[in-house]
C-alpha positions in Angstrom: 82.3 -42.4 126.0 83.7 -44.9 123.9 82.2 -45.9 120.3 81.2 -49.8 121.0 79.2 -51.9 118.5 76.4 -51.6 121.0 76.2 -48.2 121.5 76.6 -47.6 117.5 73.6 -50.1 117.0 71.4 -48.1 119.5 72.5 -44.6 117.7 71.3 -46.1 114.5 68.0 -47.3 116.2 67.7 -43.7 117.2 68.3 -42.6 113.9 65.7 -44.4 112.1 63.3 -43.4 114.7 63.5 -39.9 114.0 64.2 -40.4 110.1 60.4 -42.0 110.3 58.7 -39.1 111.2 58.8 -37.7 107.8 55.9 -39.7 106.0 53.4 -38.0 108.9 54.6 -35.2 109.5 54.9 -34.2 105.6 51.1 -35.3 105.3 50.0 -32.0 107.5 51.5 -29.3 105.1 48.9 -27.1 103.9 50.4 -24.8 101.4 54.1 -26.0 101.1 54.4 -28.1 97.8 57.0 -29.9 95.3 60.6 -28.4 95.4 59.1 -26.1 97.8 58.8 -28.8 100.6 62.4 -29.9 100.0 64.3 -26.6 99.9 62.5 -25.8 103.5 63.8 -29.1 104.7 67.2 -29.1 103.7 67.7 -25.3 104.7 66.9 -25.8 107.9 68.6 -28.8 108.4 71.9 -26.8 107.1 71.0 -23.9 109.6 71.0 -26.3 112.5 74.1 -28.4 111.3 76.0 -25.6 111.2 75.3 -24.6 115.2 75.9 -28.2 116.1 78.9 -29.0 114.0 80.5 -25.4 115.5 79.7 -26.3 118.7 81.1 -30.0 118.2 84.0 -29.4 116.6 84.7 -25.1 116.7 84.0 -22.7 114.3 87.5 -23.0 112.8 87.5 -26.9 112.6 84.0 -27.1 110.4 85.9 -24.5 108.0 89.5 -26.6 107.9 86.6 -29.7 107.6 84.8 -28.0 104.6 87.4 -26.7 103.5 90.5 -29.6 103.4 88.0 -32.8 103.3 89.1 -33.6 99.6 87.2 -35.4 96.7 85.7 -38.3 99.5 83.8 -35.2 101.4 82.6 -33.9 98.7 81.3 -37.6 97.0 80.0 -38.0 100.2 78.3 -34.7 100.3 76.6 -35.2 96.7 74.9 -38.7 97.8 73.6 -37.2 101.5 72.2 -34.3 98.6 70.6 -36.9 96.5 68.8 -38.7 99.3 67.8 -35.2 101.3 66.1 -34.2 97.7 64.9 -37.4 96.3 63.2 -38.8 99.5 61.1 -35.5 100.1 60.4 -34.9 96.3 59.4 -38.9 96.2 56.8 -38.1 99.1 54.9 -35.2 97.3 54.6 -37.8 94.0 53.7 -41.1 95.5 52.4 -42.3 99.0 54.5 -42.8 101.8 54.2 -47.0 101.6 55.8 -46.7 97.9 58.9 -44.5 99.0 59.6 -46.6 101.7 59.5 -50.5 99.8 61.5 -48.7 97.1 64.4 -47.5 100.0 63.9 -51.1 101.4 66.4 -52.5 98.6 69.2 -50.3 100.2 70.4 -53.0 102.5 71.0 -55.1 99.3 73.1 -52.3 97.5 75.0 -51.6 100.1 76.5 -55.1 100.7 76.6 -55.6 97.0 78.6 -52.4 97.5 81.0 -53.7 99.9 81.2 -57.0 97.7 82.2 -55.4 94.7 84.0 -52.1 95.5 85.7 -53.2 98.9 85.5 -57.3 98.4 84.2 -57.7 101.5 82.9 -61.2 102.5 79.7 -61.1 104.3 78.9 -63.2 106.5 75.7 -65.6 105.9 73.9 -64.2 109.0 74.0 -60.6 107.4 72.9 -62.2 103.7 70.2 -64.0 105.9 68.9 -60.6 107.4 68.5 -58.9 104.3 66.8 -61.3 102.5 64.0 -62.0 105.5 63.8 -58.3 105.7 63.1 -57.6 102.1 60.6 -60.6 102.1 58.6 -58.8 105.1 58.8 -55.0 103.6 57.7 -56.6 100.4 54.3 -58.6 102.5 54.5 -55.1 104.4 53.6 -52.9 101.1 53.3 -55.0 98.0 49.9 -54.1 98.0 50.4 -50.5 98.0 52.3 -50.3 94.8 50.0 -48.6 91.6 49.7 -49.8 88.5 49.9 -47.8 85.3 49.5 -44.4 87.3 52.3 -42.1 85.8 52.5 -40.2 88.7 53.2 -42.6 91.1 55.4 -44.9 88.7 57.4 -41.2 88.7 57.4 -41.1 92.1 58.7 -44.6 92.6 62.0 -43.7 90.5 63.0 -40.9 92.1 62.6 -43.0 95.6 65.1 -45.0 93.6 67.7 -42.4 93.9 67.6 -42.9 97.8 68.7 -46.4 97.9 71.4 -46.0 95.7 72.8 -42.4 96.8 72.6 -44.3 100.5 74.7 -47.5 99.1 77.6 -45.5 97.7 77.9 -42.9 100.7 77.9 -46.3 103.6 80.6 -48.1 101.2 82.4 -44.6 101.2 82.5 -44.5 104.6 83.1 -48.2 105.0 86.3 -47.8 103.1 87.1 -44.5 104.5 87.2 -46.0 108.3 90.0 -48.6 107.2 92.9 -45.4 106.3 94.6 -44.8 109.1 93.9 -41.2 109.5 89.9 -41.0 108.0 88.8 -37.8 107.4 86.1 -36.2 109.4 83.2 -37.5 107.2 80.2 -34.9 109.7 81.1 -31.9 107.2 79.8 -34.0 104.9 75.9 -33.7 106.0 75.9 -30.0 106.1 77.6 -29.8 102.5 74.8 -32.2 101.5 72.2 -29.9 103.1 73.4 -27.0 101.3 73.3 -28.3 97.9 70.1 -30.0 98.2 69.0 -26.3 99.2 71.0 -24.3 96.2 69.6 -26.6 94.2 65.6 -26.8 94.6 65.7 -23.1 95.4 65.2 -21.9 92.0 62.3 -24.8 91.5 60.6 -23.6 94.8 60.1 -20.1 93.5 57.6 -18.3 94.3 57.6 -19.7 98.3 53.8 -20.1 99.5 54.7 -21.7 102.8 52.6 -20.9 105.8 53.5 -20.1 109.6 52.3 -23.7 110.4 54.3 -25.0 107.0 57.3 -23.4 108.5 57.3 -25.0 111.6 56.8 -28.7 110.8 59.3 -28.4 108.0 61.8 -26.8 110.9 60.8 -30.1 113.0 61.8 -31.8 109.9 65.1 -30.0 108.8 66.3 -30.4 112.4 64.9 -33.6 114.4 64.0 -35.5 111.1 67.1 -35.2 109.4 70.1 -33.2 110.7 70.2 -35.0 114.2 70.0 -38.5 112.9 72.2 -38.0 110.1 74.9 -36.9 112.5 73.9 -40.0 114.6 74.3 -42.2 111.5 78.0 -40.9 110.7 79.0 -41.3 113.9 78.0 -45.1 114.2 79.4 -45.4 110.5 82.5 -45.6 112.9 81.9 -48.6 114.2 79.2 -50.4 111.9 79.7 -51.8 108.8 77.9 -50.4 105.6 75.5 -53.8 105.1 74.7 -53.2 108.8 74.0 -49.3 109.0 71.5 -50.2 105.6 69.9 -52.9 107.3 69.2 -51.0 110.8 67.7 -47.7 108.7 65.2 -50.4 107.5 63.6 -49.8 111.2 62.4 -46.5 109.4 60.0 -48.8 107.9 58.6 -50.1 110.9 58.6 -47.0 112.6 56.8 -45.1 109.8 53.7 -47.3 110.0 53.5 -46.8 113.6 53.4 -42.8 113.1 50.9 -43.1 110.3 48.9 -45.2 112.0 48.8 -42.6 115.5 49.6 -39.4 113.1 47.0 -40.0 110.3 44.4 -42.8 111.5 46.0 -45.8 108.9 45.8 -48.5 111.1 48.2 -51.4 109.5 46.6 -55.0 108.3 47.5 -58.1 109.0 50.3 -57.9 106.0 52.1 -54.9 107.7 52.0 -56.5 111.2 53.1 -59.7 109.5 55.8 -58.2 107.7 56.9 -55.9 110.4 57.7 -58.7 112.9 59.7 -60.2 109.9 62.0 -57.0 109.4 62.1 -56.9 113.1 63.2 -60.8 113.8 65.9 -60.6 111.0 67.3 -57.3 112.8 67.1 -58.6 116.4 68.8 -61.6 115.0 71.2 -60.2 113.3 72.5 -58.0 115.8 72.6 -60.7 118.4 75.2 -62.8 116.3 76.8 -59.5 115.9 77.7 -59.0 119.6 79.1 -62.7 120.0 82.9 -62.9 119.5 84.3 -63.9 116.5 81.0 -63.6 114.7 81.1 -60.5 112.9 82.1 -59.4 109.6 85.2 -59.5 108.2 87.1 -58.2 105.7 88.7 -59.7 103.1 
């Protein structure tokens, strides 16, 4: 089928629905900690993007992909590593509200991104979206945030390295999808995978994780992350980078629903309230977006 704008926007829906599980589904790991956590997750989500991307593209193609991709592959590669390490080591520092408000400025990096780097102009609709969805992510948690805890203040940085690993790898792609023969940016996922695992290996030492551990890190390394990451790529086809940042923000609103029927939080008023902002400025956003003539341009 072919890549339209629409079917790219419901991929990246799709995406952010499975990226939201993580919060939960990390809060029922009984012996699993720290590094540990993340070299689990990202080993398993190189295990199972290998056996997709050989049966997507053949065995020989995912080599030539690895292997020919060039300095943008691997750029892209180190980012998808920083957010895959980052995001999980943020979760075992700080709660799950804090990691996600701190992501929440990604939207805004991204188009600055684009600005600066590729000197795009954005179009006021998109500028309009991210600003209403940061004011309702920031009524969603501002509460949440701790003061003068050193352990979540750590926390919150390394969230930090999530948005901005995710602003330079969308403007990457972004200006890899103007050349006129891009390369084939997928390989990039599992290289990320595979770092993030080399790297937290050592850290993780010696691995405690349980049976039970095992398997909801598995449902993590496969349907959290290597599936919508794939997804992602694919609509990065289509999508702008601005765009792709603003529709991951659904992980947001998505994460409070699974905490709320995974672990018992129900949201307040604030969360509600904020969630139907995120949700307005997306829905309105993407409705612009699919009448002629109104979409970005480049310039």
């Amino acid at each position: 089928m072919p890549m339209t704008h629409r079917r790219a926007v419901g991929m990246m829906v799709a995406a952010a629905l499975m990226w939201s599980i993580a919060g939960v589904v990390s809060r029922h790991l009984q012996t699993a900690q720290g590094f540990e956590v993340t070299f689990w997750r990202s080993a398993f989500n190189a295990l199972a993007l290998v056996l997709l991307l050989a049966a997507l593209r053949g065995p020989a193609a995912l080599r030539a992909t690895l292997t020919r991709g060039g300095r943008a592959l691997w750029l892209s590669g180190l980012c998808w590593s920083v957010m895959f390490t980052a995001f999980m080591l943020a979760l075992t520092l700080t709660s799950v509200a804090n990691v996600l408000v701190t992501m929440s400025i990604g939207p805004l990096l991204t188009a600055l991104g684009a600005r600066l780097a590729l000197g795009h102009r954005l179009p006021p609709r998109t500028w309009g979206a991210i600003a209403l969805a940061g004011v309702g992510i920031a009524w969603m948690y501002g509460h949440e945030f701790s003061t003068g805890d050193r352990h979540h203040l750590l926390g919150t940085v390394v969230a930090l390295g999530v948005p901005i690993a995710a602003a330079v790898n969308w403007t990457l792609l972004q200006h890899l999808k103007g050349q006129q023969s891009p390369p084939d940016m997928l390989g990039a996922v599992l290289l990320g995978a595979l770092l993030s695992a080399a790297v937290t290996l050592p850290l993780a030492l010696p691995l405690a994780a349980s049976p039970r551990d095992l398997s909801l890190l598995a449902l993590l390394g496969i349907v959290q992350l290597a599936v919508p990451c794939l997804l992602a790529v694919s609509a990065a086809r289509v999508l702008s980078g601005p765009e792709i940042s603003l529709l991951g923000l659904l992980e947001v609103v998505f994460g409070v629903l699974w905490t709320w029927l995974g672990a018992g939080e129900a949201p307040s008023a604030a969360v509600l309230g904020g969630g139907a902002l995120v949700l307005s400025a997306l829905v309105a956003n993407e409705l612009f977006a699919l009448r002629p003539g109104l979409r970005a341009v480049s310039g």
